[in-house]
N, C-alpha and C positions, 0 to 999 in steps of 0.2 A: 791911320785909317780913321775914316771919320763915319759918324750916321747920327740919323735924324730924330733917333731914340735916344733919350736922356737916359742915364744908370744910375746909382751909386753905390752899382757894385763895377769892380773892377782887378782883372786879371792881372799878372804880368807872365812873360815869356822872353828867354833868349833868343835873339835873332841876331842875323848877317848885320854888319853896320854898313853904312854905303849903300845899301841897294834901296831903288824905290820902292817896291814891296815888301812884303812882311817873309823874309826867308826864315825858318829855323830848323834845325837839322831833329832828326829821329836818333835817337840809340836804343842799341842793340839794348833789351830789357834783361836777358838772360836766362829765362825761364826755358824757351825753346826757339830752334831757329825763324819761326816769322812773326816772333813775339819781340815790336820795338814799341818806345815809348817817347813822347815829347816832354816836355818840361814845364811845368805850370806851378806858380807863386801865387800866396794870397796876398803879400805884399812886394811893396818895389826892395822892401829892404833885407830879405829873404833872396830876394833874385840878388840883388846886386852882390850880397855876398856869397855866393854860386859862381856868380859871374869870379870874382876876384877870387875867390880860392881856385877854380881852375884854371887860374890864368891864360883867361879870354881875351883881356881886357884889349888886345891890339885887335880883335876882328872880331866879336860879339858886343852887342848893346841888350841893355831893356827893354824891350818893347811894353806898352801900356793899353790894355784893349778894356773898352767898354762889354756889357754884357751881350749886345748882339753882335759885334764884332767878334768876341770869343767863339760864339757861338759857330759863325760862320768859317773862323779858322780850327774851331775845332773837326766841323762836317771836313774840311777840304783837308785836313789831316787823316781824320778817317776815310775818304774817299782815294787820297794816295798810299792806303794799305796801313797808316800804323793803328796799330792796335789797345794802344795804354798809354794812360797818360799819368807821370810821376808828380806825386803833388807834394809842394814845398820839400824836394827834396835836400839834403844837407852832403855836400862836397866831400867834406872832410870825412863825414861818415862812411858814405861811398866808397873813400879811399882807405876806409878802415876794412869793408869787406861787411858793413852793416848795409844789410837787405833796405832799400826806400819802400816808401807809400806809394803804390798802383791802381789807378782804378782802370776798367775796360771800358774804353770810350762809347762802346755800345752800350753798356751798364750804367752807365753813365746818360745818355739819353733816353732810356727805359724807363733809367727812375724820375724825368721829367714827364711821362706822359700823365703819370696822375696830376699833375698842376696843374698841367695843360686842361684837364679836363672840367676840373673843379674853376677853373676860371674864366673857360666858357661857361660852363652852365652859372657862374654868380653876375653873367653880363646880364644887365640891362637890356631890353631889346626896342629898341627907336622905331622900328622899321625901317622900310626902306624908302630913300628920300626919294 
C-alpha cells in the first residue's frame, strides 16, 4: 500500500501472501460470540516471530503499513464487523492459554479524537488562498 503521507511510525500485520491486496484474517477473540480480533505488531520482529511459531509461514506474510495506511485498514476492519484488535500478541503464550493484549477498536479511535483536536486548534491559519 502506498500514500503520499510520510510516517515514522509504522505497523505490522499478518496477511494472505499472493494476493494484491492487503487480506488478513479476524479471530475469534473469545471473550463472547461476536467479539473477534485482528493482529497488530509494533515491530516486524514480533510479527515475524507470530508468524513462525504458528506455522504460517507457507500462506501468511508481513505486511508493513505506514500510519495512514493502518489507519485506513483499521476503519475497514472495523467496518467489516471485527471488533478488537490484539496487540503484539505472543504465539506461544496463546498456546499456553495466557489471555493477550486487546484493545476495542472503537476505544481505540476515541482516544484519537483529543489529538485530533488539539492539533487543529495549534494549526496555523493561512487563510484561504
Amino acid at each position: 500500500m502506498s500514500t503520499t503521507h510520510t510516517s515514522a511510525t509504522t505497523f505490522f500485520v499478518i496477511a494472505k501472501q499472493d494476493t494484491r491486496d492487503l487480506v488478513t484474517t479476524a479471530f475469534d477473540a473469545g471473550r463472547n460470540a461476536d467479539s473477534n480480533a485482528v493482529l497488530v505488531f509494533s515491530t516486524e520482529t514480533k510479527a515475524q516471530a507470530y508468524l513462525q511459531n504458528a506455522e504460517w509461514l507457507q500462506s501468511e506474510t508481513v505486511a508493513e503499513l505506514q500510519s495512514v495506511d493502518f489507519i485506513r485498514w483499521l476503519l475497514d476492519c472495523r467496518d467489516n464487523g471485527v471488533t478488537l484488535a490484539a496487540v503484539d500478541p505472543d504465539r506461544i503464550q496463546q498456546q499456553d492459554g495466557i489471555r493477550q493484549t486487546v484493545i476495542s477498536i472503537d476505544n481505540l479511535f476515541a482516544s484519537l479524537e483529543p489529538a485530533i483536536v488539539a492539533a487543529l486548534n495549534a494549526t496555523d491559519y493561512e487563510g484561504t488562498p
